[in-house]
C-alpha positions as CSV (number, residue, x, y, z in Angstrom):
1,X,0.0,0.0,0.0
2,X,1.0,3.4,-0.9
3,X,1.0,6.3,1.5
4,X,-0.2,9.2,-0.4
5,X,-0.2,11.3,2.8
6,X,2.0,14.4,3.9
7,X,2.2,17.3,5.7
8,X,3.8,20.2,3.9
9,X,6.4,22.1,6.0
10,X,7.5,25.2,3.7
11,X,7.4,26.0,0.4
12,X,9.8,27.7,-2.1
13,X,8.7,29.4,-5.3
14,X,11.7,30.0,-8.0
15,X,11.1,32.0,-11.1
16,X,13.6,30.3,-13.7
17,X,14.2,32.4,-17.1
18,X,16.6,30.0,-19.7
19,X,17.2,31.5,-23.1
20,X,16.1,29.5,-26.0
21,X,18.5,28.6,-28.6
22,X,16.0,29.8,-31.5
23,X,13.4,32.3,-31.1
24,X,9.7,30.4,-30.9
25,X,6.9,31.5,-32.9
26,X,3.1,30.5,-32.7
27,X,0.2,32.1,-33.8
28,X,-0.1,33.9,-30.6
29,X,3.3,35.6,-30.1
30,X,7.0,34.6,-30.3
31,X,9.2,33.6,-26.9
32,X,13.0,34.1,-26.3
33,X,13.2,32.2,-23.1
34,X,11.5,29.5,-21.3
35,X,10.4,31.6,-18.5
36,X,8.5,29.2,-15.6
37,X,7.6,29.3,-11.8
38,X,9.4,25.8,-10.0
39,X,7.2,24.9,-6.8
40,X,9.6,23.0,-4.1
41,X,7.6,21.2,-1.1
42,X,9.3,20.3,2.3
43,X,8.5,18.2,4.3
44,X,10.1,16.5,6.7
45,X,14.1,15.7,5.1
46,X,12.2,15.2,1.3
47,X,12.5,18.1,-1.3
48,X,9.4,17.8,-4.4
49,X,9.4,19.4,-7.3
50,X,7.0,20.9,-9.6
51,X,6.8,23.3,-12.5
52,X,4.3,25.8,-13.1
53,X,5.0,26.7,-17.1
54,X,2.4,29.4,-18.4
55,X,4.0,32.5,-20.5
56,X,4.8,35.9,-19.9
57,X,1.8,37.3,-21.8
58,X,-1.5,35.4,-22.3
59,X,-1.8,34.2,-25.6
60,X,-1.9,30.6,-24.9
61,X,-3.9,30.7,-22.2
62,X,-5.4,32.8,-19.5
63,X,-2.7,32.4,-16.9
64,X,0.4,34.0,-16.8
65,X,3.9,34.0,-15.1
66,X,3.0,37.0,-13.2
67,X,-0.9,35.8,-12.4
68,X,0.0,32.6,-11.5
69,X,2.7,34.1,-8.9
70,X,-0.5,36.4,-7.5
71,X,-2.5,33.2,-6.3
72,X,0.5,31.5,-5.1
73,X,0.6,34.4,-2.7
74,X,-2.5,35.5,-2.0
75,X,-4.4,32.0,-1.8
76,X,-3.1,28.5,-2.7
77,X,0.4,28.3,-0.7
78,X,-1.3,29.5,2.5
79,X,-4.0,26.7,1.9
80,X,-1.5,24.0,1.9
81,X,1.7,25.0,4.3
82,X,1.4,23.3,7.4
83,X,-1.5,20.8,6.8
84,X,-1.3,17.7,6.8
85,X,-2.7,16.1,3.4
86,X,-4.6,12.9,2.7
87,X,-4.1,12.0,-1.0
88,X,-3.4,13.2,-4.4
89,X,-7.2,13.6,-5.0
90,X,-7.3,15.6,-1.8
91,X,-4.5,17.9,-2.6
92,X,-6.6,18.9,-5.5
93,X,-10.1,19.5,-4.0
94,X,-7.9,21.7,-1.6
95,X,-6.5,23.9,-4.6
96,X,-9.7,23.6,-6.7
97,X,-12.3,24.6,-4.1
98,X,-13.5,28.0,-5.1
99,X,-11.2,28.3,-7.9
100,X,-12.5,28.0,-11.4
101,X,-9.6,27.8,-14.0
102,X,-6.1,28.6,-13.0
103,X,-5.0,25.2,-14.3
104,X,-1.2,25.7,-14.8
105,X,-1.2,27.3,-11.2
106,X,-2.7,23.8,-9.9
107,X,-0.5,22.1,-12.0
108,X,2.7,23.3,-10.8
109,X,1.7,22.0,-6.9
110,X,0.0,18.9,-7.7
111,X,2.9,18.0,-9.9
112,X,5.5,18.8,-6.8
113,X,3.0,16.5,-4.4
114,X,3.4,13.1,-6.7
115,X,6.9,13.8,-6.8
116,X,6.3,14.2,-2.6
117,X,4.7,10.8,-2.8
118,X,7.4,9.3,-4.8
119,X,9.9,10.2,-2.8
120,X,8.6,9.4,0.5
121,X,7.5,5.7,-1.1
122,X,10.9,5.2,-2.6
123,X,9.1,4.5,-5.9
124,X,9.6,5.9,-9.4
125,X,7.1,8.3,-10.7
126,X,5.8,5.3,-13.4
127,X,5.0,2.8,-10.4
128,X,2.8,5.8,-9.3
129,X,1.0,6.5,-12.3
130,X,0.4,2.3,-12.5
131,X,-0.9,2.6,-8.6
132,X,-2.9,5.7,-9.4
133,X,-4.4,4.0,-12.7
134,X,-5.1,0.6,-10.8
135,X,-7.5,2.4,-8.8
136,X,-9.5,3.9,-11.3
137,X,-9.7,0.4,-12.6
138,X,-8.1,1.1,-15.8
139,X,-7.4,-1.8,-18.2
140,X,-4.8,-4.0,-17.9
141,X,-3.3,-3.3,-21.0
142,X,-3.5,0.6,-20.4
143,X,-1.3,-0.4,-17.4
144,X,1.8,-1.1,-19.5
145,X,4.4,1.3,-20.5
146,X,7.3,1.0,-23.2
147,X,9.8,3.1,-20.7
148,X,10.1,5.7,-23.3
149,X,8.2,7.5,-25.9
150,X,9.2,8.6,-29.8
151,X,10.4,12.4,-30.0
152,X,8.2,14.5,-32.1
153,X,9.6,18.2,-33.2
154,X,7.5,21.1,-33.3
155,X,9.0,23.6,-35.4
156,X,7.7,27.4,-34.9
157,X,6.9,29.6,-37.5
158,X,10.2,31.7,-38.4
159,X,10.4,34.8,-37.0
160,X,12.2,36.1,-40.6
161,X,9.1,34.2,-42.5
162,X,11.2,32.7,-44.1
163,X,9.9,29.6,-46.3
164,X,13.5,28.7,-46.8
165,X,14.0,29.0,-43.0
166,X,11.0,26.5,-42.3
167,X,12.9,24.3,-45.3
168,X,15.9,24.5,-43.6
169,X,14.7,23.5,-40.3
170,X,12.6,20.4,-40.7
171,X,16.1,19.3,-42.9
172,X,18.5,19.6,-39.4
173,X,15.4,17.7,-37.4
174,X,14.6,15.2,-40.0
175,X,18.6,14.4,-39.7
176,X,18.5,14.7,-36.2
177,X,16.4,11.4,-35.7
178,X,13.0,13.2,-34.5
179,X,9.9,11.0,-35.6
180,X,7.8,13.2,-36.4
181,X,7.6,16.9,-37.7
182,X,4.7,19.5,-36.6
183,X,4.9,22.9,-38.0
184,X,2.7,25.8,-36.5
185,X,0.5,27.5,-38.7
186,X,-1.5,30.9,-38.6
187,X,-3.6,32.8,-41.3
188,X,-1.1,33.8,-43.7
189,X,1.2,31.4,-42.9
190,X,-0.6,28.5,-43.6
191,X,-0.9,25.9,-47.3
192,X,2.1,27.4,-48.6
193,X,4.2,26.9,-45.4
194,X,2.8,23.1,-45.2
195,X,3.1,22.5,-49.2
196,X,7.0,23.5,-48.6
197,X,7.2,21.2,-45.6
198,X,5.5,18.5,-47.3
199,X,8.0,19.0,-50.2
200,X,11.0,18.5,-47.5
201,X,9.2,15.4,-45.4
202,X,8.0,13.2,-48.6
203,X,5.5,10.4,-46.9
204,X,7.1,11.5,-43.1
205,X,4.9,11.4,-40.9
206,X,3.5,15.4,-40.8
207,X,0.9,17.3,-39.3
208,X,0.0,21.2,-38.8
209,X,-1.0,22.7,-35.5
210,X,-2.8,26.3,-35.4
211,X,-2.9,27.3,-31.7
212,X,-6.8,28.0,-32.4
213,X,-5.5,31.1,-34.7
214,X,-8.5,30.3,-37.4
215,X,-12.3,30.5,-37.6
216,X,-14.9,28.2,-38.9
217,X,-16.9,30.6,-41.0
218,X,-14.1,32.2,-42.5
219,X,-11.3,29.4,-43.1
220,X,-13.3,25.9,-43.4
221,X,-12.5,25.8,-47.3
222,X,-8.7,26.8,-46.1
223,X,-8.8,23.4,-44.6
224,X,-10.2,21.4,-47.3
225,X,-7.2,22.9,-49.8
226,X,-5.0,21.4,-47.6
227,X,-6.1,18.0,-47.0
228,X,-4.1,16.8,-50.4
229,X,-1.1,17.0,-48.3
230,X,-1.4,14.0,-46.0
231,X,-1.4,15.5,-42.6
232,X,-1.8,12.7,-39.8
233,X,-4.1,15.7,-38.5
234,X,-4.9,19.6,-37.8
235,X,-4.1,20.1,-34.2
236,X,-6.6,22.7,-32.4
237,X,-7.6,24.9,-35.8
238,X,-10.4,26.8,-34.4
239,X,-10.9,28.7,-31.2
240,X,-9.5,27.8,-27.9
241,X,-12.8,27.4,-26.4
242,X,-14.6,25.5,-28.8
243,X,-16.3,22.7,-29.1
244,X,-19.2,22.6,-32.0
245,X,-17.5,24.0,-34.4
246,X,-14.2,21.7,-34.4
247,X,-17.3,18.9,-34.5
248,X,-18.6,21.2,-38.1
249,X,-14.7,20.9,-39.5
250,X,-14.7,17.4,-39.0
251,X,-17.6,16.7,-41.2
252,X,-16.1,19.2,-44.3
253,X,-12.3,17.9,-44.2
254,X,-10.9,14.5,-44.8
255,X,-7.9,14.7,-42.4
256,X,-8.8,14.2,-38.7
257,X,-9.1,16.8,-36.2
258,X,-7.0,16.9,-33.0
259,X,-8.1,19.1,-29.9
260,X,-5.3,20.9,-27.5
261,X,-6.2,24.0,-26.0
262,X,-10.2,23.3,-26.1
263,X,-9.0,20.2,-24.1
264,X,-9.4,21.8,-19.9
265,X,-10.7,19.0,-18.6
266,X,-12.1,15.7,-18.2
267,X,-15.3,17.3,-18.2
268,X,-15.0,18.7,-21.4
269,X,-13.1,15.5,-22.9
270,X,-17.3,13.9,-22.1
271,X,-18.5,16.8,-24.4
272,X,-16.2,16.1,-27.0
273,X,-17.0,12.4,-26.8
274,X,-20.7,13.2,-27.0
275,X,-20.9,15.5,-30.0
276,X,-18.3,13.9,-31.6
277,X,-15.8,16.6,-31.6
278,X,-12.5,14.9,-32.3
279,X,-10.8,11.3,-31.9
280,X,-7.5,12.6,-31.5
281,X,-6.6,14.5,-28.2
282,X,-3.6,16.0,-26.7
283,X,-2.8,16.1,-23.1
284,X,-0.9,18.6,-21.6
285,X,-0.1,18.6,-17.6
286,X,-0.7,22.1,-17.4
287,X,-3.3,22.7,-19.3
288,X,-5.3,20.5,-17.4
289,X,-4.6,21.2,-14.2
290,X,-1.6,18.4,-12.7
291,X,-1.1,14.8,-13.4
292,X,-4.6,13.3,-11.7
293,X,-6.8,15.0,-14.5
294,X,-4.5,13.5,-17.5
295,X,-5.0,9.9,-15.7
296,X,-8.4,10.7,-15.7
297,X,-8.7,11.2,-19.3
298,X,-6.2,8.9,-20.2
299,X,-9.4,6.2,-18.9
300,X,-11.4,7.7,-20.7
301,X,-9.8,8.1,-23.9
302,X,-8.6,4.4,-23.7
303,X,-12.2,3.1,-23.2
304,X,-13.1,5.2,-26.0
305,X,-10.5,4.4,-28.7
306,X,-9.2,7.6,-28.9
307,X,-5.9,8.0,-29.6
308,X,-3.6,9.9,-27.6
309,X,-0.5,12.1,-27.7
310,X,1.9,13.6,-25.3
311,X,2.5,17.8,-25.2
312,X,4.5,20.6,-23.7
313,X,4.5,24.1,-23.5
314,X,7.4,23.5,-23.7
315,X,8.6,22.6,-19.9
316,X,11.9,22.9,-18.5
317,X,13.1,19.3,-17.8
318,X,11.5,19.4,-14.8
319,X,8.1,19.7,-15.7
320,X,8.3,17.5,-18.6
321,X,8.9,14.5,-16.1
322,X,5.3,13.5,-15.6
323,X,4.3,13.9,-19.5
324,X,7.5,12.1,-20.4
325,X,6.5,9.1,-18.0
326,X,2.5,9.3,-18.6
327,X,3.0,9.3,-22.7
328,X,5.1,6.3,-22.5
329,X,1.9,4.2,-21.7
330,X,0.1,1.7,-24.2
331,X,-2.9,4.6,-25.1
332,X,-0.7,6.9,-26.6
333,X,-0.8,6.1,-30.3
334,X,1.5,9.5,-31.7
335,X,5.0,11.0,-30.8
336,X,4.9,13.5,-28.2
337,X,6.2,16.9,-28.0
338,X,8.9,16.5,-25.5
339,X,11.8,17.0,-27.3
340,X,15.5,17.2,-26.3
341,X,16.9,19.5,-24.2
342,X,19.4,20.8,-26.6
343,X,16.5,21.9,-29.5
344,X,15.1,24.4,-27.1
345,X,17.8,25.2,-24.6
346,X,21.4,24.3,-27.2
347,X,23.7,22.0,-24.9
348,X,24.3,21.2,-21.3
349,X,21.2,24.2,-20.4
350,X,18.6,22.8,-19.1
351,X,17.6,21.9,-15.5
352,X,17.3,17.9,-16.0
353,X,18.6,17.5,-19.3
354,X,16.3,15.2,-21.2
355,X,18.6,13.3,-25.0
356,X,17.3,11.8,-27.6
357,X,18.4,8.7,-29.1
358,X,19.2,8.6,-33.3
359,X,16.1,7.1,-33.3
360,X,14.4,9.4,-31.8
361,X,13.6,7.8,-28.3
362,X,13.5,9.8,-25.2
363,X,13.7,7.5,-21.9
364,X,11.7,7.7,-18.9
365,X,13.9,7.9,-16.2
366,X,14.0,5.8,-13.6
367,X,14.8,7.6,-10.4
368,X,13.0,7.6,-7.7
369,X,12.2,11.5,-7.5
370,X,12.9,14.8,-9.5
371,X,15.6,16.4,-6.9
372,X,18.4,14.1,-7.9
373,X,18.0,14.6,-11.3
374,X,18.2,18.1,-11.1
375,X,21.6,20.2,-12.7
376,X,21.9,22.5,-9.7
377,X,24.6,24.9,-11.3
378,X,21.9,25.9,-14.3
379,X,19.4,26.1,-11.1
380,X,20.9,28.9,-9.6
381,X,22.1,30.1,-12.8
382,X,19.0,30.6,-14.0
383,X,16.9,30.6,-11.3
384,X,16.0,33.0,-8.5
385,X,14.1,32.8,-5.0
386,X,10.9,34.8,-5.0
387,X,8.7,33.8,-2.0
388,X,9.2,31.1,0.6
389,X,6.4,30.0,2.9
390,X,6.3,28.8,6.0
């Protein structure tokens, strides 16, 4: 039996800021550096770790670095310092009650707490998830993991749009051993950009993702031009908060439709099933609020036959841990977006640094906890103490 119990001593917020090797562009707005909030629980002689990984400015979602910092403060530390917790499930009615949304906020705790639970269980983060999935009386099959998932790149749109510059790019990752390519997409950057990828990636496996950047009534026929070139699917086209409409595109376009940002919840993973949204869905930790939710709808995708995928924001290493290890399980059918350290940060930068095989294979690691995995000179290099709690 494992004891999912623990009374939080103190707790530390760092604000980490790593520069990117490339600048990122989405539909949304371009970053520089992988700015993120790292949540550290004591208690007793164990340090957890988790990673709260929204942006500066809120074009992805709601939350930001700054607003996520504001509830940290003013609501959710002080709920948990000093109380003595029961379970994973109850360390998330205690963040949730009377908080709507907020989910990277959550994330960032929850995340540090099954590390907590790890740690003081002397078990690996995987023999949690299988413990965690057992009880929710998941499928045997479901239960199994490969101990490490295929790399998937996710190339940004140039920040010089540069066709050539796109070209160039999937080239170096193609050669690199990635096993998949996804390029971001926008209006105006769009059939052209994917007919020039297509061009580099012959039959590779391809797909386009739009950050919710187009809208039905304008853009459906868009989509149907650009079915000829073979994605796998189009990753979250339409708005961030839809639903219907993604179900409309599905019925006009050949290639399937994948849901991300529309994805908060298992609540809205039901809608999707019942109006028949989308068959493909991505889960992001932080999107969804910590590692419990994505278990959740990892049942209910497998009982479903929907097929799953793996994303980041991207993470530092240290929040990519619990996506690494969940997408390594039977129901994820696609590569995920965790990706080597050195594509984002260049060499030797990151704060666990994650490397990818020729093949394209990223391992799950094996240790029991985050805080022995962790680089401590790029920590304080690149991280600061903001607020500690006590």
């Amino acid at each position: 039996m494992i004891d999912e119990s623990a009374i939080i001593d103190s707790i530390e917020l760092y604000e980490i800021k790593i520069p990117l090797k490339e600048p990122f562009q989405i539909s949304g707005g371009v970053s520089y550096f992988r700015s993120s909030l790292i949540v550290i629980l004591n208690s007793g002689h164990i340090k957890a770790y988790g990673e709260a990984a929204p942006f500066d400015e809120p074009y992805y979602s709601s939350e930001t670095i700054s607003s996520v910092k504001a509830l940290y403060h003013d609501l959710l530390f002080k709920r948990i310092v000093g109380k003595k917790i029961k379970s994973i499930e109850d360390i998330n009615d205690i963040l949730s009650l009377g908080v709507r949304g907020n989910n990277f906020a959550k994330a960032g705790i929850e995340n540090a707490y099954w590390d907590l639970i790890c740690r003081k269980n002397n078990i690996t983060m995987k023999e949690l998830i299988i413990y965690k999935l057992k009880q929710m009386k998941v499928e045997d099959r479901f239960l199994q993991s490969k101990g490490y998932i295929e790399s998937g790149v996710s190339v940004g749109i140039p920040v010089d749009n540069s066709i050539d510059t796109l070209k160039k790019w999937i080239r170096e990752y193609l050669e690199q051993g990635y096993r998949r390519i996804k390029i971001k997409v926008k209006p105006g950057w769009d059939v052209e950009a994917l007919k020039a990828a297509r061009e580099v990636t012959g039959e590779f496996p391809l797909w386009i993702d739009a950050n919710s950047s187009f809208d039905f009534d304008t853009h459906s026929e868009l989509f149907s031009q650009m079915d000829k070139y073979r994605c796998l699917f189009y990753e979250q086209p339409l708005h961030h908060d839809d639903i219907l409409d993604h179900a409309k595109l599905c019925k006009l376009v050949r290639t399937p439709i994948c849901l991300d940002e529309s994805l908060k919840s298992l609540k809205v993973a039901k809608q999707v099933l019942e109006v028949k949204a989308s068959n493909i869905w991505n889960i992001k930790i932080q999107r969804i609020g910590g590692l419990l939710e994505g278990l959740k709808i990892y049942k209910l995708a497998v009982e479903n036959d929907i097929k799953l995928w793996g994303g980041t924001m991207p993470e530092s290493g240290i929040g990519a841990i619990p996506i690494l290890t969940l997408a390594s399980f039977e129901g994820f059918k696609f590569p995920a977006d965790v990706e080597a350290s050195e594509r984002w940060y260049g060499a030797d930068n990151d704060l666990i640094e994650l490397h990818m095989s020729k093949d394209g294979k990223i391992v799950v690691p094996l240790s029991v906890g985050i805080e022995n995995m962790i680089n401590k000179y790029n920590f304080e290099k690149y991280g600061r103490l903001i607020e500690k709690v006590s």
